[in-house]
C-alpha positions as CSV (number, residue, x, y, z in Angstrom):
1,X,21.9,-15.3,-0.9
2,X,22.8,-16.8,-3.8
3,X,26.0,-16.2,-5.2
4,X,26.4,-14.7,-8.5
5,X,29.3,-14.6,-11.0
6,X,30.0,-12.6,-13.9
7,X,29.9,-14.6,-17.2
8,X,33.6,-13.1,-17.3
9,X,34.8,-13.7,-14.1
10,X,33.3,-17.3,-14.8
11,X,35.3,-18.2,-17.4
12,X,38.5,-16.7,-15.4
13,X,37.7,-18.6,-12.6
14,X,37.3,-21.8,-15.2
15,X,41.0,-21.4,-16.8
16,X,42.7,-21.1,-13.3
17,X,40.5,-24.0,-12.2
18,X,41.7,-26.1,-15.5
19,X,45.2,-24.7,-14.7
20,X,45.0,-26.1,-11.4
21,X,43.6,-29.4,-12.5
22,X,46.2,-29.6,-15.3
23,X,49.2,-29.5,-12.3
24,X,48.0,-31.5,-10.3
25,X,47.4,-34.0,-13.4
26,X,50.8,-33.7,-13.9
27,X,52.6,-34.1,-10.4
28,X,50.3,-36.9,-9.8
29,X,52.1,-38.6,-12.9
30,X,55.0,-37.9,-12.3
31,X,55.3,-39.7,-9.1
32,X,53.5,-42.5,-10.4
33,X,55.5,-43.1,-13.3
34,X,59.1,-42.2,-11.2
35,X,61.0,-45.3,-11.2
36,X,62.4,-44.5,-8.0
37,X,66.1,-44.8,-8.6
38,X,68.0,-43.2,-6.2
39,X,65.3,-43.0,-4.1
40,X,64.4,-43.6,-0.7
41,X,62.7,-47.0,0.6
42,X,60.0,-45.3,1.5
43,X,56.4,-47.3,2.2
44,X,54.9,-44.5,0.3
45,X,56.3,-45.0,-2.8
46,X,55.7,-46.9,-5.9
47,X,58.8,-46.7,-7.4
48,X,61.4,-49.6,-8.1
49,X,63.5,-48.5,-4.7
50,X,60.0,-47.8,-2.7
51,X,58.7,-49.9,-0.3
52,X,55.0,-49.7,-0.6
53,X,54.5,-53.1,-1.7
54,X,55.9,-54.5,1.2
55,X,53.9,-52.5,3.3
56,X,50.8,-54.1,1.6
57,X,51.8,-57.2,1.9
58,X,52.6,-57.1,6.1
59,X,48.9,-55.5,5.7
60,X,47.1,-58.5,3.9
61,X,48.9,-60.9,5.9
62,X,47.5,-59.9,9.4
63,X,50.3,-57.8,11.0
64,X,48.5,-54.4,10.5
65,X,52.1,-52.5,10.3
66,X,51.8,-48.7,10.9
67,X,54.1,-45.8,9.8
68,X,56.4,-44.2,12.6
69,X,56.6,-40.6,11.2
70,X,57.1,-39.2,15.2
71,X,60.3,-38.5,17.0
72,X,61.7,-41.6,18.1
73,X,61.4,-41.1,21.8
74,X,58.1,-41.8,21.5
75,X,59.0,-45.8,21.3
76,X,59.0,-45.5,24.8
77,X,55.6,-45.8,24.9
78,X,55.3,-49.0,23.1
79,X,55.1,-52.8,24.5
80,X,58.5,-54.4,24.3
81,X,57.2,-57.3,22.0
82,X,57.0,-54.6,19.3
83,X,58.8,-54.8,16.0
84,X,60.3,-51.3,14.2
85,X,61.3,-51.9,10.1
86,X,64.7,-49.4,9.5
87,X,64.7,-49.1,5.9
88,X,67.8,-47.8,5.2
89,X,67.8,-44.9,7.7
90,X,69.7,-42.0,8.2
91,X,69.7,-40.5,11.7
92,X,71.4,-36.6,12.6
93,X,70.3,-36.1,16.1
94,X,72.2,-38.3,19.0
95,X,68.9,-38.8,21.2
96,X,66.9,-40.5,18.1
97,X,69.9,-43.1,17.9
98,X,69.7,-43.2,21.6
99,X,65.7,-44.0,21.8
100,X,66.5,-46.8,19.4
101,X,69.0,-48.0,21.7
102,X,66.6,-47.7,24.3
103,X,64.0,-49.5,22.7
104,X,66.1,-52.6,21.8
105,X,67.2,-52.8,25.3
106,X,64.0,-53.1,26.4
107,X,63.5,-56.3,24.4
108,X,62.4,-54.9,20.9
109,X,63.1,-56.0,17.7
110,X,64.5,-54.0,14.7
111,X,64.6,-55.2,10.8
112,X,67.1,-52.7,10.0
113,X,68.9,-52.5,6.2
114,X,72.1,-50.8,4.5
115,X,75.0,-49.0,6.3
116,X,73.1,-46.4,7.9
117,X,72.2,-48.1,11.2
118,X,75.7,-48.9,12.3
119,X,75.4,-45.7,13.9
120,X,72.7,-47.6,16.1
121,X,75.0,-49.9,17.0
122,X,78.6,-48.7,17.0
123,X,79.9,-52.4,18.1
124,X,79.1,-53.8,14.6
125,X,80.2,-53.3,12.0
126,X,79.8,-53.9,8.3
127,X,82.3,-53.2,6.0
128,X,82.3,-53.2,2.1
129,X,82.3,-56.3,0.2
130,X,82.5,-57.3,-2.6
131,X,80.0,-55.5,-4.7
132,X,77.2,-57.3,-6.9
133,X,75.9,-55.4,-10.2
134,X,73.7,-58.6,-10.6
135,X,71.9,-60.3,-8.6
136,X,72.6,-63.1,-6.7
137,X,70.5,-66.3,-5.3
138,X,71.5,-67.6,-1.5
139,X,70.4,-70.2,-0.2
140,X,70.0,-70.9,3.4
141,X,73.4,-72.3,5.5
142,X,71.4,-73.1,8.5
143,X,67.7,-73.8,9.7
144,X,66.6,-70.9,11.8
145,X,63.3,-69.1,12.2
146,X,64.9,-66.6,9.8
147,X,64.9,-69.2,6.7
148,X,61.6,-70.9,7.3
149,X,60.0,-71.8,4.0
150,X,62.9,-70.0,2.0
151,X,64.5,-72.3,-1.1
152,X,66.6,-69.1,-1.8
153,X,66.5,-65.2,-1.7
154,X,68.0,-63.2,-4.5
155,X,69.6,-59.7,-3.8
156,X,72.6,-58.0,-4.6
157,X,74.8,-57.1,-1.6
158,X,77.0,-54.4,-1.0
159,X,78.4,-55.0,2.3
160,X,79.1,-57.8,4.6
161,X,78.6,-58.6,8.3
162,X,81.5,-58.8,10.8
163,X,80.0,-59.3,14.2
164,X,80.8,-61.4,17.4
165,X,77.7,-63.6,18.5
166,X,75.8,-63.1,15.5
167,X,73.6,-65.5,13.4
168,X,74.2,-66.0,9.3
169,X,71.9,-68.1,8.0
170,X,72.7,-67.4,4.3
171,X,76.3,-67.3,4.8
172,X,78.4,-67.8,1.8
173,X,81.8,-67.6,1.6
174,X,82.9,-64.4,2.8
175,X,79.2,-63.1,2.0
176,X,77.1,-62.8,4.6
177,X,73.7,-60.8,3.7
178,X,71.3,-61.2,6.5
179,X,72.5,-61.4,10.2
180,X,70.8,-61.6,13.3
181,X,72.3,-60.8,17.2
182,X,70.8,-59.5,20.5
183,X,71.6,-56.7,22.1
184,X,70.2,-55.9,25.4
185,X,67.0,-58.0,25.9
186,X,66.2,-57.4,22.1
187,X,67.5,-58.7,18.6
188,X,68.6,-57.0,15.8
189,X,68.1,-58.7,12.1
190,X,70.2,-57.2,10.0
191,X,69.9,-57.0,5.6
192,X,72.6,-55.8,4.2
193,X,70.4,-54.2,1.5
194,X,66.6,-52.6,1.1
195,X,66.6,-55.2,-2.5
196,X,64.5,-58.1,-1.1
197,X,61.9,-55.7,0.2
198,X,61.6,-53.2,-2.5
199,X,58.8,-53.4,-4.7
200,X,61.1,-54.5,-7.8
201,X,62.9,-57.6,-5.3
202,X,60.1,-58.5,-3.2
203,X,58.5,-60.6,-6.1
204,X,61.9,-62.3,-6.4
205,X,62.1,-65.9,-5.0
206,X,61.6,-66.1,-1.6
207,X,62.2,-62.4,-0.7
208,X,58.5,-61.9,0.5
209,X,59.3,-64.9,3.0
210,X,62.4,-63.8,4.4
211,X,60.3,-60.6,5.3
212,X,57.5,-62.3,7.2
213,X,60.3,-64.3,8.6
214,X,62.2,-61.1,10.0
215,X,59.2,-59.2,11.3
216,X,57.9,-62.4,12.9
217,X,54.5,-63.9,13.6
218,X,52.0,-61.9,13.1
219,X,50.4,-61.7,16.5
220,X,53.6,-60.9,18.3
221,X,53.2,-57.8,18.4
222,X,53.3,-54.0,16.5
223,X,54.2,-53.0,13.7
224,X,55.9,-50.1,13.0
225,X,57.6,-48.8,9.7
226,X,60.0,-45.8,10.0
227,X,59.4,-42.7,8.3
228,X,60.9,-40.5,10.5
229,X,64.5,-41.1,9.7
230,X,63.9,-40.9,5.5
231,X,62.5,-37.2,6.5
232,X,65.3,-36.4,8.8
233,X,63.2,-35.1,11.7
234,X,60.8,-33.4,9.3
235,X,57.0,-32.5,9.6
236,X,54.2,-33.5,7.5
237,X,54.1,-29.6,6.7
238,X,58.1,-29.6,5.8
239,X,57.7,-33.0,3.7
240,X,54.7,-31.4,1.5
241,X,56.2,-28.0,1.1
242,X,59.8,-29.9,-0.4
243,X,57.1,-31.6,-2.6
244,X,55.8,-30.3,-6.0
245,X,52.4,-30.2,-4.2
246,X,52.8,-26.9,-3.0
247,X,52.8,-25.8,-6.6
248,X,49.3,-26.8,-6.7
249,X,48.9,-25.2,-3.0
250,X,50.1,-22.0,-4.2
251,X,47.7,-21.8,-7.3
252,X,45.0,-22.9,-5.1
253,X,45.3,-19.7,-3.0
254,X,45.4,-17.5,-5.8
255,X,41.9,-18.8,-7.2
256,X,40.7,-18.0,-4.0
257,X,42.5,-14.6,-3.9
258,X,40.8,-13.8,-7.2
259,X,37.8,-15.3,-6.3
260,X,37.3,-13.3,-2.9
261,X,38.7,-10.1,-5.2
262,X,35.8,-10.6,-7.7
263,X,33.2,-11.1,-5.3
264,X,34.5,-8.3,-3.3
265,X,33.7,-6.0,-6.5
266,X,30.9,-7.3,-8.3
267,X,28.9,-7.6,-5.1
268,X,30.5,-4.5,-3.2
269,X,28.9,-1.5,-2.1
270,X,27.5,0.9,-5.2
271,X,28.5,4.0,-5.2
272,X,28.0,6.5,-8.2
273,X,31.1,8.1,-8.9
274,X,31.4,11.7,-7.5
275,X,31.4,14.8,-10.1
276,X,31.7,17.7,-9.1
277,X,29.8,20.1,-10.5
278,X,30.6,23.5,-12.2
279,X,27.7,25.8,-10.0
280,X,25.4,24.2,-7.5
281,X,21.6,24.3,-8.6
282,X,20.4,27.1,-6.7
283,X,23.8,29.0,-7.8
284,X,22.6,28.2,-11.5
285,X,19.1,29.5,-10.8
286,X,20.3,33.0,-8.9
287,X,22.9,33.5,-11.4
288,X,20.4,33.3,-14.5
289,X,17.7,35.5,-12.5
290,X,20.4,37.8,-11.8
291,X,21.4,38.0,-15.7
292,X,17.5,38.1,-16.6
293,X,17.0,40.7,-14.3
294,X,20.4,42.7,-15.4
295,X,19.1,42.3,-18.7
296,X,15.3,43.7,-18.0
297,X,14.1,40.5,-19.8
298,X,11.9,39.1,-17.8
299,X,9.1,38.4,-20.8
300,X,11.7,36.5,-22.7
301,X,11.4,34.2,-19.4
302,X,7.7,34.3,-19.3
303,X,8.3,33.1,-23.9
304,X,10.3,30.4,-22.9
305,X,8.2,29.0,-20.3
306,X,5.0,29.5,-22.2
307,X,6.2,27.7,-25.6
308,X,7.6,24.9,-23.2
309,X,3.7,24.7,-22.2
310,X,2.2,25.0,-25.4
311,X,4.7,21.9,-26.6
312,X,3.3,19.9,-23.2
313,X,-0.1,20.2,-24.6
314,X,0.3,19.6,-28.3
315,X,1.8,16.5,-26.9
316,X,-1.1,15.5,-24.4
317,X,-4.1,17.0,-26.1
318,X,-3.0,17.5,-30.1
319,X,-3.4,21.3,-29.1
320,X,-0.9,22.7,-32.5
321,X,1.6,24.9,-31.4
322,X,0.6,27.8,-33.3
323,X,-3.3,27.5,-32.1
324,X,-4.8,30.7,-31.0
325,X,-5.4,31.5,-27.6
326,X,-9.7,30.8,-27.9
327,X,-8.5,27.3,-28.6
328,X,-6.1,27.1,-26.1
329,X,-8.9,28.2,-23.3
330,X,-11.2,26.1,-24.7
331,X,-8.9,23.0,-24.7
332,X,-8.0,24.1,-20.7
333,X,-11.3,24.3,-19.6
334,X,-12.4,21.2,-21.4
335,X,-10.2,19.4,-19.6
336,X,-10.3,21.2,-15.9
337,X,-14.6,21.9,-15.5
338,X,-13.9,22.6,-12.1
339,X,-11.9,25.6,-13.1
340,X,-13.5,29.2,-13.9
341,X,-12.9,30.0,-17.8
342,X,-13.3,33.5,-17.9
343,X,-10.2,33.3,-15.5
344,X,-8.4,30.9,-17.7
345,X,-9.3,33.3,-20.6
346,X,-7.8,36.0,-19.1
347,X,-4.5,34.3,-17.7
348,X,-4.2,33.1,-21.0
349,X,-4.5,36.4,-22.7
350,X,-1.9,38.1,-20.2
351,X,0.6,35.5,-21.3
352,X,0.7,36.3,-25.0
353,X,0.9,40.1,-24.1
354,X,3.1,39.6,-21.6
355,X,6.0,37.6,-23.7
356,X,6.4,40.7,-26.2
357,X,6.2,42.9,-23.4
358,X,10.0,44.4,-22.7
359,X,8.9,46.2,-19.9
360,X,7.6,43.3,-18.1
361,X,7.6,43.5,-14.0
362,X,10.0,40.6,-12.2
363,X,6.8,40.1,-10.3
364,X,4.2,39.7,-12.8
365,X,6.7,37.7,-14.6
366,X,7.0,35.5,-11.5
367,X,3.6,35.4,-11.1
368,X,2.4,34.3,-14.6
369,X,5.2,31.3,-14.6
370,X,3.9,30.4,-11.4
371,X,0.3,29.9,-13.1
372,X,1.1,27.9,-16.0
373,X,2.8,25.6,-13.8
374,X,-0.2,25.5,-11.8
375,X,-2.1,24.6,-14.6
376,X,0.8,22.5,-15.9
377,X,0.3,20.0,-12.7
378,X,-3.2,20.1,-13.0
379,X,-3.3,18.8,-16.6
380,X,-0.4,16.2,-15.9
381,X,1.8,17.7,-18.4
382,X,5.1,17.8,-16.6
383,X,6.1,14.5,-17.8
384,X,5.8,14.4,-21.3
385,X,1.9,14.0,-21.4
386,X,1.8,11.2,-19.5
């Protein structure tokens, strides 16, 4: 069936669609303009502090990275030749710091940045240092795996490295903003900021390389980029209802509220509305009998009834209204052969003396109406001549 709106509940339906539209217009911008400071280095975002270029560039360059949004006790699961990017994370629950753990033990490797994974590893630490507004160019103190192909990297560090065991290949001074050191049958490389992988440091010297460098060759092994610890343990549902998405969620069920609501009553059911009525029909015809009767007027019933069919035939046959009765026979029995017109004549002629007639029967009354509509049905005058 095909469905069919009301020009008004169209254009209703129209506005809250453009209303929609226009939202989503908006949020959509939003993000896309939002510069990202303060944010998280999420591979989702576009923003300065996002990481979403880098996650396009592990893509192009063969190493098909995927985003870890499970609990972490699922890296279990995975080969111990497999690689796990900790943007700046920020872990609350003691058995997600534990699976890491686990994981590195078993021979993984971690790219980790910023303060927050100390927690991971509670033996190393990294204090503050001397803080850099502007950034910085460091070249490489050592050849390593780690500086392959890299003239210099530029970043501004916040922190430093103080570890036993551990690898500083761009060691300066008392800088030191990359590290590397095992622990268990794994490694750890260690940035001391997200800069050199965001999508406003990436594009800065050799930052892209020091990133292939960390995560490796690119058939080593997979690729995985947290997300679970930016959402602190959140689901997808949780992470879209915090988002301004469910703005446009919620005006999406209310068109469809309004929509099932109008369809509900244009194509409902019909029902005429219910009036009650006054008397009931055959209460209306016994109480006028019963006042005709009281009244001993029963020719003023037999009038009525006979002007009513003299009107019917002026209409049907052009018979005037104030025609004698020869005329009106004649008309009848023009018009009905079949019938006998001396009997005609004489019904006819007991009708015009019975309407000035106050001493009228009920039941010659009854029986003359009953005649003319008799003769009523037979001439089709009961609707309008037609």
């Amino acid at each position: 069936m095909p469905l069919r709106v009301a020009p008004e509940d169209r254009k209703l339906a129209i506005g809250f669609a453009a209303l929609l539209t226009l939202a989503l217009a908006l949020s959509l911008f939003a993000i896309r303009t939002d510069s990202g400071s303060g944010g998280l280095p999420s591979s989702y975002s576009a923003g300065n502090d996002g990481t979403k270029a880098a996650f396009l560039l592990l893509q192009q360059m063969g190493y098909s990275p995927t985003r870890w949004t499970e609990n972490p006790r699922g890296l279990a699961s995975l080969p111990s030749n497999s690689t796990l990017i900790l943007a700046e994370p920020m872990p609350s629950e003691d058995g997600d710091v534990e699976a890491v753990r686990q994981f590195l033990r078993r021979g993984g490797r971690v790219v980790a940045t910023g303060t927050g994974f100390t927690r991971f590893v509670p033996k190393h630490t990294a204090p503050s240092g001397k803080p850099h507004f502007q950034w910085k160019s460091y070249r490489p103190h050592e050849p390593s795996d780690l500086t392959r192909g890299i003239d210099e990297i530029v970043l501004a560090p916040q922190i430093s490295f103080r570890s036993e065991g551990s690898e500083s290949p761009f060691l300066e001074g008392d800088e030191n903003p990359v590290t590397r050191f095992s622990y268990g049958a794994g490694e750890v490389i260690w940035w001391s900021t997200t800069e050199p992988m965001s999508n406003s440091g990436i594009r800065e010297k050799d930052n892209a390389q020091l990133l292939l460098n960390s995560v490796g060759e690119a058939g080593r092994g997979p690729v995985l980029w947290d997300e679970y610890f930016h959402q602190g343990g959140r689901t997808v549902v949780d992470s879209v209802l915090a988002s301004p998405l469910r703005w446009g969620l919620l005006q999406a069920a209310l068109i469809g509220a309004l929509v099932c609501l109008t369809y509900s009553r244009q194509f409902g059911p019909a029902r005429l509305s219910v009036a009650a009525p006054r008397l009931a029909p055959m209460e209306f015809v016994e109480t006028l009998a019963a006042l005709y009767q009281k009244a001993r007027a029963a020719h003023i019933a037999v009038k009525i009834v006979y002007e009513q069919f003299r009107g019917a035939l002026q209409r049907r046959f052009s018979v005037r209204t104030n025609a004698d009765a020869a005329l009106v026979v004649a008309t009848i029995v023009d018009h009905l052969p079949q019938e006998s017109a001396e009997d005609i004549r004489v019904l006819i002629h007991k009708i015009e003396a019975a309407r000035e007639n106050p001493n009228l029967r009920v039941a010659e009354a009854t029986s003359l109406i009953a005649a003319m509509h008799r003769l009523s049905k037979l001439l089709k005058l009961k609707a309008g001549g037609e």
